[in-house]
C-alpha positions in Angstrom: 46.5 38.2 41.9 49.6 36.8 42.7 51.8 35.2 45.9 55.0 33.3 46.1 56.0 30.9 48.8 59.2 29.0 49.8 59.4 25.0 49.7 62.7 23.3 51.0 61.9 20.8 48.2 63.6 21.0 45.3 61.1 21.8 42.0 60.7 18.3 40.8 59.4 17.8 44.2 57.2 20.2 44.4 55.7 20.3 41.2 55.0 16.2 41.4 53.2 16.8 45.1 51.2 19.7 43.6 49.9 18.5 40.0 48.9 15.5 41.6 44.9 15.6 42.7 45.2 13.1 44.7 47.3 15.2 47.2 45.4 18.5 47.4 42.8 17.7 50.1 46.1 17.2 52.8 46.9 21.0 51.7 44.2 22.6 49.8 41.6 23.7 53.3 38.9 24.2 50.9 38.6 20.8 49.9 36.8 17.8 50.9 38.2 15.5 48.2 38.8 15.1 44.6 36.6 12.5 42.1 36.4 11.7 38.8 39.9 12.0 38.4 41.0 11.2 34.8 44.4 10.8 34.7 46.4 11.7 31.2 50.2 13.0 30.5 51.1 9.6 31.4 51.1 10.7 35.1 49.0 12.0 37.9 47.8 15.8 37.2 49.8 15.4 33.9 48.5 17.7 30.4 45.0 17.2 29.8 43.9 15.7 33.6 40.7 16.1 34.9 38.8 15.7 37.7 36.2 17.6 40.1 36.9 19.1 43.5 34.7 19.0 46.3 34.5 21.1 48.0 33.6 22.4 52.0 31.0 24.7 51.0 29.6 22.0 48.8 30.7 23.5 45.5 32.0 21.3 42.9 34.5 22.7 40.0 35.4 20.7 37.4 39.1 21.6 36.8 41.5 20.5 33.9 45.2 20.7 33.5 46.2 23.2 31.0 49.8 23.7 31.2 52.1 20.9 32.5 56.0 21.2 32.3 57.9 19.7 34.9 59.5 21.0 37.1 59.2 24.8 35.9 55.5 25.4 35.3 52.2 23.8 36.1 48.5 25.4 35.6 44.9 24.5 35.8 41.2 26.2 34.6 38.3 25.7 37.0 34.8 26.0 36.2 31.8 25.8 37.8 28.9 27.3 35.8 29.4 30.7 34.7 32.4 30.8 37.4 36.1 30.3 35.9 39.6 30.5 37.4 42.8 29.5 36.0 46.1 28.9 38.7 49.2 29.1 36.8 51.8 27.7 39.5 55.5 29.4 38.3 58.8 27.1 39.9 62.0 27.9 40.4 65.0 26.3 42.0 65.7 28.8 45.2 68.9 27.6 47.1 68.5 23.8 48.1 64.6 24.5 47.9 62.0 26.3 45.1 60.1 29.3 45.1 56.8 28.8 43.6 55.1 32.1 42.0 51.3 31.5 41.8 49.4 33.8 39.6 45.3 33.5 39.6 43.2 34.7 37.2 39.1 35.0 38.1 36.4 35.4 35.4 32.8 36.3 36.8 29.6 37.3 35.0 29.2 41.1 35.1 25.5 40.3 37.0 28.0 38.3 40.2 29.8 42.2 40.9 29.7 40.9 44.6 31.7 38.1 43.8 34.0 39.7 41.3 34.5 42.6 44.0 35.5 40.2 46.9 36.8 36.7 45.9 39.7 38.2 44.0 40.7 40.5 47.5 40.1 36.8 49.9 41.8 34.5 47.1 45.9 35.9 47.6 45.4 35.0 51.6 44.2 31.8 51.0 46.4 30.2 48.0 49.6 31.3 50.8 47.8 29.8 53.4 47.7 26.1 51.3 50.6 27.0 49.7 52.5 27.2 53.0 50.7 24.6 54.6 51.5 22.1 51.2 55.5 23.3 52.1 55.5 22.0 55.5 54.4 18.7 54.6 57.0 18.1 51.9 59.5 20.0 54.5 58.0 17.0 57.1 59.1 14.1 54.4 55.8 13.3 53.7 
């Protein structure tokens, strides 16, 4: 799976407001908040970060940062039991803005076929739907 949205912001913008867990619950609609946040990489959602997000439905990932190079790439690996997902969040300077390529890769036990037949069709509309949502704030100033 994969989207791309448009920020006005230019990448090192964008890739600061989005590798930081501290700023995903004003964008991310899933999310209730973030804890155990374990800051490494010398900066917030830098190489090696952890933390846990909790979420609306009550579930509670852990997620580390796998890939961190400012301001062209960014990725993270959730788990949450037998449940994995890795975000690999792809920048580029776009005009006076960035276009940000997100690709998403799902792994699911065979025995959760529902899952593994569904979440990966619902998961593109979402990710645009915080992605965007994450653009107009930095659009705003915020």
């Amino acid at each position: 799976m994969s989207v791309e949205v448009e920020f006005a912001a230019p990448p090192s913008v964008v890739h600061a407001y989005l590798a930081d867990p501290a700023n995903r619950p004003a964008w991310q609609s899933s999310l209730k908040r973030v804890d155990d946040v374990v800051e490494r990489g010398g900066r917030p959602g830098g190489l090696g970060s952890t933390w846990t997000d909790v979420t609306k439905p009550g579930v509670k990932p852990r997620m580390e940062v796998t890939v961190d190079e400012p301001p062209a790439r960014w990725a993270e690996r959730g788990t949450w039991g037998p449940i994995s997902a890795t975000l690999r969040l792809d920048l580029e300077a776009h005009g006076a803005g960035t276009r940000v390529r997100v690709a998403v890769d799902m792994d699911f036990p065979v025995w959760m076929l529902p899952l593994r037949l569904t979440l990966p069709r619902l998961a593109p509309y979402a990710v645009r739907a915080d992605l965007r949502h994450a653009s107009k704030i930095l659009g705003a100033g915020r």
